[in-house]
N, C-alpha and C positions, 0 to 999 in steps of 0.2 A: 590355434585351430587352423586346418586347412582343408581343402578341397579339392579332388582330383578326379579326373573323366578319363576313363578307358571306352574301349570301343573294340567288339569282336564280330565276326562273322559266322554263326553256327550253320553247318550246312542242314538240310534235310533231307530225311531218308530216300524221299521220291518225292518230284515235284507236286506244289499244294498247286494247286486251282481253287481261286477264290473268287465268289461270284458276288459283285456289288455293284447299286445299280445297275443292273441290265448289261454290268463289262463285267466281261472273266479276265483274271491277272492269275499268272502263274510263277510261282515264286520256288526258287531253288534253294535259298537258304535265308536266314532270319538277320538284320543285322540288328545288333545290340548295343546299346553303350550304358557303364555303369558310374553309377557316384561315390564315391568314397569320401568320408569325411572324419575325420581326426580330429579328437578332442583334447583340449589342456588335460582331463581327467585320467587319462589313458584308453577312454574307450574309443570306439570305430560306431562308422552305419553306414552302410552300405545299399543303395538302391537300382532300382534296372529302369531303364530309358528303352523302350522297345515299341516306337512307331509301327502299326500294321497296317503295311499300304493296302491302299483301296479302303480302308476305313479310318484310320487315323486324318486330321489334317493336316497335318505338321509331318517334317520328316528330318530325317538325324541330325544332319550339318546344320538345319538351322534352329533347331534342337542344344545342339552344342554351344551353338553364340550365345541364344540366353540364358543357359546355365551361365556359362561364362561370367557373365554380364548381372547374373542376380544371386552370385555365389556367395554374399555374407546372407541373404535369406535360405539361402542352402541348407547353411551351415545352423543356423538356426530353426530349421523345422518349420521354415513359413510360406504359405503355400495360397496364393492371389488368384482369383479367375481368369487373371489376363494370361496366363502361364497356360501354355501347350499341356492337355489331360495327360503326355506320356510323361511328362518331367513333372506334375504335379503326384502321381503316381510315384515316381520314384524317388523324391523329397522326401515323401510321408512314409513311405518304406523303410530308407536310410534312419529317420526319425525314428520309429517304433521297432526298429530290428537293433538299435544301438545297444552294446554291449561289449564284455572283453574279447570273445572271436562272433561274430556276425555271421562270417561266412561260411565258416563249419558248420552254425548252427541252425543257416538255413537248408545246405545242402544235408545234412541227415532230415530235418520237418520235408526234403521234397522225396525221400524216400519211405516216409511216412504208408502206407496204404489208405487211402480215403475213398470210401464208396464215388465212384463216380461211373457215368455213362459210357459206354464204348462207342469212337466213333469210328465209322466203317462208312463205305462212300455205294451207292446203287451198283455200281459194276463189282463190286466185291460177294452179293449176294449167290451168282451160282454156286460160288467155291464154300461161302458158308453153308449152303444147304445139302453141299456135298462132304464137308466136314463133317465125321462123325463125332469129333469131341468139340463141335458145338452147343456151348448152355443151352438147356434149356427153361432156364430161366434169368432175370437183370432187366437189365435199362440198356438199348441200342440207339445211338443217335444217327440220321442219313443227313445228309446235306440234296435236297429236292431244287425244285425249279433248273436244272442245268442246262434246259434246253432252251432253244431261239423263246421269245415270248411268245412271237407267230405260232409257233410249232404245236398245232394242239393234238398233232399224234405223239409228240415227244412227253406231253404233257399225262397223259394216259397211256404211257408206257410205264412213265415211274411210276404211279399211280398202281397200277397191274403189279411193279415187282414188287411193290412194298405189301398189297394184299396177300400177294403168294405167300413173300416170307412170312405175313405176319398168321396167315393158316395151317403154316408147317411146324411153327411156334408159336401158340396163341399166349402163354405165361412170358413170353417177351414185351416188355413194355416198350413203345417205339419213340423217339422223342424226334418230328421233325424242322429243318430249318430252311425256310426257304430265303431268305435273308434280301424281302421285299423286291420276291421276283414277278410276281405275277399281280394281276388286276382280281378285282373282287369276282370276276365272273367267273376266269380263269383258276381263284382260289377255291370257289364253292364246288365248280365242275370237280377236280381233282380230289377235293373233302369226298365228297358225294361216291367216288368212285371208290373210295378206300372201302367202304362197306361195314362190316366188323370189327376189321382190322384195331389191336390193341394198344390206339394213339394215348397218350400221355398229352403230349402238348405240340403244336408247333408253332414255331417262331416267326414273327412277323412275314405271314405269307405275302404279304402288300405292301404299298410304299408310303402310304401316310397313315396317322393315325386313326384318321374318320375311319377308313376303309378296314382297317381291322377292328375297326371297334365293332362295324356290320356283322362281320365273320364272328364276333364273340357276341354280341346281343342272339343271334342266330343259334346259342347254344354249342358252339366248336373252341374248344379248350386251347386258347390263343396266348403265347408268352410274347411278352415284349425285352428286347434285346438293344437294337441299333435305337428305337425312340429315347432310351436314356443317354444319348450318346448324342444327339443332333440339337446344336446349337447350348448345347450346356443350357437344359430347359431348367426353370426353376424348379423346386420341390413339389410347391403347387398345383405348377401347368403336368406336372408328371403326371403326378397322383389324380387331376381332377377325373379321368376317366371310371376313377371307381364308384362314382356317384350316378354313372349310366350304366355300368357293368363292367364290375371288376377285371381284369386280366388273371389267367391260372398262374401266370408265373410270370416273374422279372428273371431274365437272367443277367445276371450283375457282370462285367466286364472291366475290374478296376482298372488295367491299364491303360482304356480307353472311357472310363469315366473321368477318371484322375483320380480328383480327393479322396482319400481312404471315408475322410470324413465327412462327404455326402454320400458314398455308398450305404455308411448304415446309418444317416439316414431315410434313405431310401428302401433300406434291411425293415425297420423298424415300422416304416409307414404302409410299407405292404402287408408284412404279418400281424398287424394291427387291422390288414383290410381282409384278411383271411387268407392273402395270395402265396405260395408257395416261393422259396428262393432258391440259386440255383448258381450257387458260383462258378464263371469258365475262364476257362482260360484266354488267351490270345495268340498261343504258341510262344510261350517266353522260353529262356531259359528256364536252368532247376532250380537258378535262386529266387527267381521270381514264384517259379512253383511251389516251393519252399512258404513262401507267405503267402501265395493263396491258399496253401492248406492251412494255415493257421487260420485266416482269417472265414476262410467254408468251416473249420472246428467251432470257432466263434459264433456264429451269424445262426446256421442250420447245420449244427451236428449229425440230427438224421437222416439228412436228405441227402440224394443223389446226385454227386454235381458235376463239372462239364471242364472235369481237368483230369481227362485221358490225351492231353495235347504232347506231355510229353513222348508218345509214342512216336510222333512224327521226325523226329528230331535227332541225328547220328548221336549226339553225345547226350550220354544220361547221367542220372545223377551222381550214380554210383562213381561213375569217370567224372565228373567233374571237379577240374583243380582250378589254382588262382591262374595260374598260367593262362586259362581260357578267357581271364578278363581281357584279354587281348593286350594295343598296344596303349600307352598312355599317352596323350592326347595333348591335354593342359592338365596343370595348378594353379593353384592359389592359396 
């Protein structure tokens, strides 16, 4: 048996701006690195190492050492808490995707069609409303809070274009993310200002727990995203909010959870609480896409979920070959 890391660089269509704590990072392309593991039996597994800065903790190179360095656990499908969530992720991937071609067989599952969200960014809204073969009807996801935190005209400016659009399409269901930009005050003003507008959920408008718990005791349909993500909380400390008031929705983020195998439990303990699931992406590649559609098929077949990422991305799945696993790194 052995074990080998590639590492590639996908560029992106146009630069992403990602807003976490309170710093925007703009990133031009994605870099990647993949696991390959070969078995005595003739099979392969192949997994994606895809740190995303400004949320991730861990980053590539040092990502690659301890693969390096815990490569008979690799190779064996064994996956410790002490392990960086993107190599824990892509352990368990290689692990459950093993077979005689893996990699064919992920990129046809990432061309797949799966109901999911269109995400589209506030500056994009004149041209959609000027689009006349815009739906009217689906799931639209915004990415909110872009402005200063001070800013509380910026603040009610989103606010304003998101009610517009959502009066000029009221059968658009709106899904937003503020990704723990704004204060509880700052969160209610903006609610408040939406009006009618045909909100679905939004994600973590605040930066701790307490504080969106407020927002959702208060009756506003609050999903949790980055709390499953900070500090690798136990199952327990996750969950115990459902006992003051459930959350509308988790949205699940394996590459930056890790474990396949606490995501559902995590699947399991929400729709146990009534709470809705909602698998996204992290802009991976198509092979990693590839298995989050299998695993959104798995989890919540009917639901709507939040891996339209590959749009952002020059190369799609349809183009993608082995060539693109870049170059190769180490073995073992």
């Amino acid at each position: 048996m052995q074990v080998a890391w590639y590492q590639s660089e996908i560029p992106l269509v146009k630069p992403l701006r990602i807003m976490t704590d309170g710093r925007v990072l703009t990133l031009t392309s994605r870099q990647v690195a993949y696991l390959w593991v070969g078995y005595d039996d003739g099979t392969q597994g192949i997994g994606e190492v895809a740190p995303l800065p400004g949320f991730s903790k861990e980053n590539l190179p040092e990502v690659s050492r301890l693969a390096r360095d815990h490569a008979g656990n690799i190779i064996q499908g064994k996956v410790t808490d002490n392990l960086p969530a993107s190599l824990q992720f892509g352990v368990c991937m290689a692990k459950t995707c093993r077979g005689s071609s893996p990699f064919e067989a992920l990129v046809t599952d990432a061309g797949q069609v799966i109901s999911s969200a269109v995400l589209c960014s506030l500056d994009q809204i004149p041209t959609l409303v000027a689009d006349k073969r815009q739906p009217k009807k689906g799931v639209m996801k915004f990415k909110v809070a872009r402005h200063e935190a001070k800013d509380p005209v910026g603040l009610l400016q989103e606010a304003k274009l998101i009610k517009d659009f959502s009066s000029l399409f009221p059968d658009i269901r709106l899904r937003l993310d503020a990704n723990r930009g704004w204060t509880v005050d700052q969160a209610q003003r903006f609610l408040d200002q939406l009006g009618e507008a045909n909100l679905e959920f939004i994600e973590e408008p605040c930066r701790t727990e307490e504080e969106n718990l407020t927002l959702r005791k208060a009756g506003w349909p609050i999903a949790i995203d980055e709390t499953l993500q900070v500090n690798q909380l136990s199952l327990e400390q996750t969950m115990r909010p459902y006992a003051a008031g459930k959350w509308h929705s988790l949205v699940i983020k394996p590459t930056l959870i890790g474990s396949v195998g606490r995501c559902r439990q995590l699947v399991a303990a929400a729709q146990s609480a009534g709470s809705n699931i909602v698998v996204s992406g992290s802009y991976e590649s198509p092979l990693a896409l590839g298995f989050l559609k299998r695993l959104a098929q798995e989890w919540s077949p009917g639901s709507v979920h939040g891996l339209d990422t590959e749009s952002a991305l020059a190369i799609q799945a349809a183009d993608f070959t082995k060539r693109h696993l870049g170059e190769l790194i180490w073995q073992r």
